[in-house]
Short mmCIF file of the C-alpha atoms (twelve columns), coordinates in Angstrom:
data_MODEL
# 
_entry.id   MODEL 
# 
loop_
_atom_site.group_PDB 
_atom_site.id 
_atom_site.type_symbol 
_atom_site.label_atom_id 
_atom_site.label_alt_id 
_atom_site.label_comp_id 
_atom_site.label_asym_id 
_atom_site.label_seq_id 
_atom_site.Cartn_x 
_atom_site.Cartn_y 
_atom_site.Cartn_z 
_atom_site.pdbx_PDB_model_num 
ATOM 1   C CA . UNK A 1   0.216   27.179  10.186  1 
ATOM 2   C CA . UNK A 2   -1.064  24.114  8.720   1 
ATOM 3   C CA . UNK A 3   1.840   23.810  6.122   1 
ATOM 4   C CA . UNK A 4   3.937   23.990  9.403   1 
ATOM 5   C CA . UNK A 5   1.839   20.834  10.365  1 
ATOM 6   C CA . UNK A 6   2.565   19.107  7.319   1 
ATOM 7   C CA . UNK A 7   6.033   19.921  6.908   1 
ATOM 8   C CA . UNK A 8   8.156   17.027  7.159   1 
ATOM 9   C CA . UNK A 9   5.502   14.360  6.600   1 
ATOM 10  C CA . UNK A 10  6.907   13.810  2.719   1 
ATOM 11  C CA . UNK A 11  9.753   14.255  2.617   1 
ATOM 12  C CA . UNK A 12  10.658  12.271  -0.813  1 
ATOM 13  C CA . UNK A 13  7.714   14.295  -2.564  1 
ATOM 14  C CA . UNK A 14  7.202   17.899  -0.957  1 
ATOM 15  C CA . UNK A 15  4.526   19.132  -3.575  1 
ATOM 16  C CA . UNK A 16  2.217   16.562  -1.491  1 
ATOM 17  C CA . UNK A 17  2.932   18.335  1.823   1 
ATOM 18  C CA . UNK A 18  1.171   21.388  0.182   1 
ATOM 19  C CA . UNK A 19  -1.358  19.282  -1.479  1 
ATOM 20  C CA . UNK A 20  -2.290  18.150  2.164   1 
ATOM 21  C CA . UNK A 21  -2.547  21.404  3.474   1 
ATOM 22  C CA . UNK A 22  -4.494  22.525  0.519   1 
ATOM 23  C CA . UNK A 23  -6.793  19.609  1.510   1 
ATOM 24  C CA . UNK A 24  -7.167  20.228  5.251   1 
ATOM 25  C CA . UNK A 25  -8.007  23.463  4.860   1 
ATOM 26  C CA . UNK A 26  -10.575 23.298  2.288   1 
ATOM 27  C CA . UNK A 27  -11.805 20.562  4.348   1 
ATOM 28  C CA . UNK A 28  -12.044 22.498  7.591   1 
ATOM 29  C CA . UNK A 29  -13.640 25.248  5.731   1 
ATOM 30  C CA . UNK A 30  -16.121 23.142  4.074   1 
ATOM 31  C CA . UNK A 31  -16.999 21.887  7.573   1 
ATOM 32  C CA . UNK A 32  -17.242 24.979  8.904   1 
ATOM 33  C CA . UNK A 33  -19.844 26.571  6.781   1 
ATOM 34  C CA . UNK A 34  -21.779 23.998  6.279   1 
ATOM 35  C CA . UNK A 35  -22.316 22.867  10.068  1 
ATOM 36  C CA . UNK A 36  -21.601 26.284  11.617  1 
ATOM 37  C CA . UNK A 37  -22.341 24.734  15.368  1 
ATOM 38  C CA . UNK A 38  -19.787 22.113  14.520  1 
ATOM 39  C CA . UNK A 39  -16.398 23.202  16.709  1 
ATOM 40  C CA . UNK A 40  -13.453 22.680  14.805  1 
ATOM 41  C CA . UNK A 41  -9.630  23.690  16.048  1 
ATOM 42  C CA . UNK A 42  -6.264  23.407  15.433  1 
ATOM 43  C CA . UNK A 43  -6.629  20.132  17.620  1 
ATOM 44  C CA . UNK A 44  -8.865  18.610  14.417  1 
ATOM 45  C CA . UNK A 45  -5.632  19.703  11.690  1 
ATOM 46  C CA . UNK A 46  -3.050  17.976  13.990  1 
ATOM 47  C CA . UNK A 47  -5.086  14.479  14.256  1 
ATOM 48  C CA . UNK A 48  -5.502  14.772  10.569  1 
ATOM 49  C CA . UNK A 49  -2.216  15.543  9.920   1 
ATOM 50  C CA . UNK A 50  -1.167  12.172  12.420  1 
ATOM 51  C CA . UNK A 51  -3.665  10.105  10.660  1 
ATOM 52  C CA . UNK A 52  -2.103  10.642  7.449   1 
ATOM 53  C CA . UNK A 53  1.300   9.933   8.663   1 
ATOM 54  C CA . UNK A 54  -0.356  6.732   9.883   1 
ATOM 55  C CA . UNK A 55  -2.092  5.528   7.002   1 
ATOM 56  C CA . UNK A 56  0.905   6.524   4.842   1 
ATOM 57  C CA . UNK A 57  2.788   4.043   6.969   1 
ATOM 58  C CA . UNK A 58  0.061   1.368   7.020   1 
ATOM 59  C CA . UNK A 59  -0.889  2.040   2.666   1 
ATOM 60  C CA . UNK A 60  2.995   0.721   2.842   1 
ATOM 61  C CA . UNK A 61  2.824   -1.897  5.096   1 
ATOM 62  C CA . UNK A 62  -0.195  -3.627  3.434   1 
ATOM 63  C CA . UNK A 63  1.172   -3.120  0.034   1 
ATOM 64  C CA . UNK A 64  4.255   -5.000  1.326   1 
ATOM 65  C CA . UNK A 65  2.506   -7.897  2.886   1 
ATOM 66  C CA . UNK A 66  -0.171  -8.106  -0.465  1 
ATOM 67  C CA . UNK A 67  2.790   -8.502  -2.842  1 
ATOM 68  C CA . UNK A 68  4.219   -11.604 -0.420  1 
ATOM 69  C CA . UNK A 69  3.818   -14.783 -2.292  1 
ATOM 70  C CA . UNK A 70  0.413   -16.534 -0.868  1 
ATOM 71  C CA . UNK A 71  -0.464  -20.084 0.491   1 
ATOM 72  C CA . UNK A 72  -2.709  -22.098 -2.021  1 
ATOM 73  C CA . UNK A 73  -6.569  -21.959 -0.618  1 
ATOM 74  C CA . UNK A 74  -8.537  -24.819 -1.733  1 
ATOM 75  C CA . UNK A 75  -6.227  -25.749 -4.282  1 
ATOM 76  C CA . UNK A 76  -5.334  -22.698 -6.405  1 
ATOM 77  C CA . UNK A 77  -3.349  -19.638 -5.443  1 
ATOM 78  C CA . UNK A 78  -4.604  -16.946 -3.373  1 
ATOM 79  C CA . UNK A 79  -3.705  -13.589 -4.854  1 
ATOM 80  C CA . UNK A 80  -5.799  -10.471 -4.114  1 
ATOM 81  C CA . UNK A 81  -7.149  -7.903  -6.411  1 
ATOM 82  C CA . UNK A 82  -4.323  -5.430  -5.744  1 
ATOM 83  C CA . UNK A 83  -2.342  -4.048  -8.645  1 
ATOM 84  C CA . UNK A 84  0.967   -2.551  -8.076  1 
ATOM 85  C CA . UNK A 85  0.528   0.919   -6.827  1 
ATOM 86  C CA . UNK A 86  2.712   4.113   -7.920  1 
ATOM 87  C CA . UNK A 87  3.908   6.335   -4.911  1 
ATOM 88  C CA . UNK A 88  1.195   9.130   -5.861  1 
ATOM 89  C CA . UNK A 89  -1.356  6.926   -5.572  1 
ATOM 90  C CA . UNK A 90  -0.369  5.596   -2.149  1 
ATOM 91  C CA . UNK A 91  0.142   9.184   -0.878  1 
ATOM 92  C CA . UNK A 92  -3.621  10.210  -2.507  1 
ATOM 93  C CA . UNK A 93  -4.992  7.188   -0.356  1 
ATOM 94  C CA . UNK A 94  -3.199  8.268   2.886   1 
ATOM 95  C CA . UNK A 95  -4.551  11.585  2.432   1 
ATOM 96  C CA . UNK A 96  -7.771  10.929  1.510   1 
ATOM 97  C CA . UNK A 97  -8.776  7.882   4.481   1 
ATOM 98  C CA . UNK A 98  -7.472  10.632  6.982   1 
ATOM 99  C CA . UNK A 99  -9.782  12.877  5.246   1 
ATOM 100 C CA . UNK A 100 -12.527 10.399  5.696   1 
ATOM 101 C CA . UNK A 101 -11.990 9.845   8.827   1 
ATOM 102 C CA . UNK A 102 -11.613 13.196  10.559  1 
ATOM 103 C CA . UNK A 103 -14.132 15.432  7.835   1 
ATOM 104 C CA . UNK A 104 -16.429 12.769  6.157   1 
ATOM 105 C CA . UNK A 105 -17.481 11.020  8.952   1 
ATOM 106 C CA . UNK A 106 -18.872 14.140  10.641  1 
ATOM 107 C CA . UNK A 107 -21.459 15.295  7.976   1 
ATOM 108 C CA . UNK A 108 -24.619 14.086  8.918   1 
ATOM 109 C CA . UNK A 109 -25.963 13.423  5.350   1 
ATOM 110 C CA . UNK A 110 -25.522 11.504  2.008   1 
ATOM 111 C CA . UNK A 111 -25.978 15.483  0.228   1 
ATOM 112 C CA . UNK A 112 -23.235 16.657  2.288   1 
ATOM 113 C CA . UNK A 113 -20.960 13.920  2.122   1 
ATOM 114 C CA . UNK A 114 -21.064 13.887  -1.545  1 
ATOM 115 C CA . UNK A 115 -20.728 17.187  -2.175  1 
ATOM 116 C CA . UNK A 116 -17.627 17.190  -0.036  1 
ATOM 117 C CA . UNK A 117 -16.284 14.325  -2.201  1 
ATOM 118 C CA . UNK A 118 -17.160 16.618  -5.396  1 
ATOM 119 C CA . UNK A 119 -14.591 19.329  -3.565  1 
ATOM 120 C CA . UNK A 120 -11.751 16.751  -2.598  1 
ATOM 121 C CA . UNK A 121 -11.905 15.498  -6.330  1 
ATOM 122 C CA . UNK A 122 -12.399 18.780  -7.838  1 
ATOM 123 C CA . UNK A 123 -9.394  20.321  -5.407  1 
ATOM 124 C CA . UNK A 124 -7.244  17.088  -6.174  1 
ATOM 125 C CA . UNK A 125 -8.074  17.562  -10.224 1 
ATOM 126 C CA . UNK A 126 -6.993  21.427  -10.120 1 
ATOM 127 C CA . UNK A 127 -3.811  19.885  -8.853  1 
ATOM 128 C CA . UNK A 128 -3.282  18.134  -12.060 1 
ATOM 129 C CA . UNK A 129 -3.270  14.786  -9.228  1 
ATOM 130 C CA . UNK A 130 -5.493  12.076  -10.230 1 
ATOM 131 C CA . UNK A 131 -7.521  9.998   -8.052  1 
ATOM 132 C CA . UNK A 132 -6.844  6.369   -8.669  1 
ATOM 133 C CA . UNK A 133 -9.432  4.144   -10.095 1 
ATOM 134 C CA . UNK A 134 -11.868 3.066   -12.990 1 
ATOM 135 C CA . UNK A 135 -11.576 5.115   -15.525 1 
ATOM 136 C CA . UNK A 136 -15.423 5.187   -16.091 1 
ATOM 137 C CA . UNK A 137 -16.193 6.505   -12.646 1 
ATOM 138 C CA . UNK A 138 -16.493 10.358  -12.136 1 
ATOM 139 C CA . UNK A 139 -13.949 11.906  -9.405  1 
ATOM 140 C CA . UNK A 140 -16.601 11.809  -6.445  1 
ATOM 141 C CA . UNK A 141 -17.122 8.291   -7.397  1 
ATOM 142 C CA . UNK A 142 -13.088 7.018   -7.028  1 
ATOM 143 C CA . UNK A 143 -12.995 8.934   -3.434  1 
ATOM 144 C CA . UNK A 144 -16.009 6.990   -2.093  1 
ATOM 145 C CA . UNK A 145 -14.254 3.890   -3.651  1 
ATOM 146 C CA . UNK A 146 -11.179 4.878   -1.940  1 
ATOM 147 C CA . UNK A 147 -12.605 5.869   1.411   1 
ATOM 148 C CA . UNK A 148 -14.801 2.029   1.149   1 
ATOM 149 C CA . UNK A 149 -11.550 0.660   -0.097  1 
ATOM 150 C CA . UNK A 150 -9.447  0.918   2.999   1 
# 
């Protein structure tokens, strides 16, 4: 049902419409059995699956507007620290801050939340997809970054 959900939401790279399914689902489960009174539903899937859409959209917009040349502040050129992202990286983003938003925010404790990290960058590794960022920093670590980052 969920791959339903997703179907249609990339179209130019399909193998990410099953990673996000992948995703929600282990999420959901993860939620699940770990807060047993917590009520999830179908209802939770579909907002997730929006809220990627969304920040798909709005990783694009932003990426747009950050590569615009920029006014000079206090006499040098303003330039954020934004590098020139590939299309698998802006997908992983928009998949992981609707993630964050819909599953991370719920668990009530720094234990839980990491360990849920540890299975988004664990699910995302078996996937041979890497999570953008410093190469020093374990996979748990470049998801918090990314879910801070946004």
């Amino acid at each position: 049902y969920v791959q339903a959900m997703v179907s249609g939401l990339f179209p130019e790279a399909p193998r990410w419409e099953a990673l996000t399914a992948r995703a929600i689902l282990m999420s959901q489960s993860f939620v699940s059995q770990r807060l047993p009174d917590s009520l999830l539903s179908l209802r939770d899937m579909k907002r997730c699956v929006s809220l990627v859409g969304w920040f798909k959209d709005h990783v694009r917009r932003r990426e747009k507007a950050w590569k615009k040349p920029r006014a000079s502040v206090g006499g040098r050129k303003w330039r954020p620290n934004w590098r020139d992202a590939e299309q698998g990286d802006l997908f992983i983003r928009a998949v992981l801050n609707a993630l964050a938003v819909c599953y991370h925010c719920q668990l009530p404790t720094w234990d839980l939340r990491k360990e849920y990290r540890v299975k988004l960058a664990e699910m995302f590794q078996s996937a041979q997809t890497p999570i953008p960022g410093p190469p020093d920093r374990d996979g748990q670590a470049r998801v918090l970054r990314i879910f801070r980052g946004e």
